[in-house]
matplotlib code that plots the C-alpha trace (Angstrom):
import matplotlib.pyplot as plt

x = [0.3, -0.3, -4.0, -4.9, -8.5, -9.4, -8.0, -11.0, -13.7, -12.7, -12.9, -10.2, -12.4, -9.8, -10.2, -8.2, -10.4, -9.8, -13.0, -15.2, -12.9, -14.2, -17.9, -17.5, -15.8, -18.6, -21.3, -20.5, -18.8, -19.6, -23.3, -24.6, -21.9, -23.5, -27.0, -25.9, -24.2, -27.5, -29.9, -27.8, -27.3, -30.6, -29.3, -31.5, -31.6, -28.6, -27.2, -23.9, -24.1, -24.2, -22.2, -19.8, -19.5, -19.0, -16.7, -14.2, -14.1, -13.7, -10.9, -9.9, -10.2, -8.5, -5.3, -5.5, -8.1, -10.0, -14.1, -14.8, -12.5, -14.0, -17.9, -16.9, -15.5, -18.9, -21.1, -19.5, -20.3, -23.7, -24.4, -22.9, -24.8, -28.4, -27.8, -27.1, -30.3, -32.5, -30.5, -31.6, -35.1, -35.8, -34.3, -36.7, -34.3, -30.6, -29.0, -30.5, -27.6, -27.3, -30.0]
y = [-29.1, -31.9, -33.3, -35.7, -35.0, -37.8, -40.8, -39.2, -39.6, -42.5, -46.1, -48.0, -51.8, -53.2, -54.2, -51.4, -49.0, -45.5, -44.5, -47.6, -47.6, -43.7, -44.3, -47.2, -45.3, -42.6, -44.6, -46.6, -44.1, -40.9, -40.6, -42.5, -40.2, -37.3, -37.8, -39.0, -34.9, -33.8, -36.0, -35.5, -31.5, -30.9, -29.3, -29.9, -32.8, -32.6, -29.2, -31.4, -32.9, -29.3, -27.0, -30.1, -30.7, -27.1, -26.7, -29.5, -28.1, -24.7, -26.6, -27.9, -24.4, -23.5, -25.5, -24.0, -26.4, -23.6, -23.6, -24.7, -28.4, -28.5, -27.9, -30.4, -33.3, -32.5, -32.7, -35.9, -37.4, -36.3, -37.8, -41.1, -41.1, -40.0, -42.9, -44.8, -44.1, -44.3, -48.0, -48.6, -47.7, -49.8, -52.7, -52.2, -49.9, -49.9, -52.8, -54.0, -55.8, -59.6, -62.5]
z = [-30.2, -32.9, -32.7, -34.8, -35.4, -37.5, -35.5, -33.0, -34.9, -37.5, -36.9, -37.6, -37.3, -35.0, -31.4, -30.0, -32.1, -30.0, -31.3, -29.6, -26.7, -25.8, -26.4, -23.7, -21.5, -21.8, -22.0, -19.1, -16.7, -17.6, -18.3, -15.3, -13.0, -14.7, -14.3, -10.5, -10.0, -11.5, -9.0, -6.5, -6.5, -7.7, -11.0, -14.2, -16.5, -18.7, -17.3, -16.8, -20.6, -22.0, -19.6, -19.0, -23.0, -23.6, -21.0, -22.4, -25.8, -24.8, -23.6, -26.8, -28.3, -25.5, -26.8, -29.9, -32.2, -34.0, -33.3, -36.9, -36.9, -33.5, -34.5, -37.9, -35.6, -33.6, -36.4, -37.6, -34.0, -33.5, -37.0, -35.7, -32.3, -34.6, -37.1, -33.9, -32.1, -35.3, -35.5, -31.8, -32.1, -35.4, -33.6, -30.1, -28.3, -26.8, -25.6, -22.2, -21.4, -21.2, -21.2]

ax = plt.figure().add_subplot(projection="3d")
ax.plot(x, y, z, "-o")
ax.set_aspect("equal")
plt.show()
């Protein structure tokens, strides 16, 4: 198997960025149906984000990405997302959507 782990993790500043295009897909599908298992089953807050994100890369490892490129392309994105929420919060918080 041939995975490109850079193209997963690197913008390219174009509009069919894959990067950008996963974060909206996430962030406007998957998060809200998480939390809605979670209310809905009466499982902890973010029991899905950590067994569910463990799951899928055990996944990946599964395939045959080693642990280490998997924890380095992690690293990268959880820098990303901190620098994003540290961005947020200077600015008053996350988008609220339109006014």
């Amino acid at each position: 198997m041939d995975v490109d782990l850079k193209t997963i993790v690197e913008h390219d500043l174009n509009d069919d960025c894959p990067v950008c295009r996963t974060q909206d897909i996430v962030e406007m599908a998957l998060i809200p149906a998480a939390s809605a298992w979670e209310i809905a089953n009466g499982l902890p807050r973010y029991a899905i984000a950590f067994h569910g994100a463990a799951g899928l890369l055990g996944a990946v490892m599964n395939e045959g990405i080693s642990r280490e490129d998997v924890e380095t392309v992690l690293a990268q994105l959880l820098d990303e997302i901190e620098a994003q929420i540290t961005e947020d919060q200077m600015m008053g918080g996350p988008p609220q959507g339109t006014a």
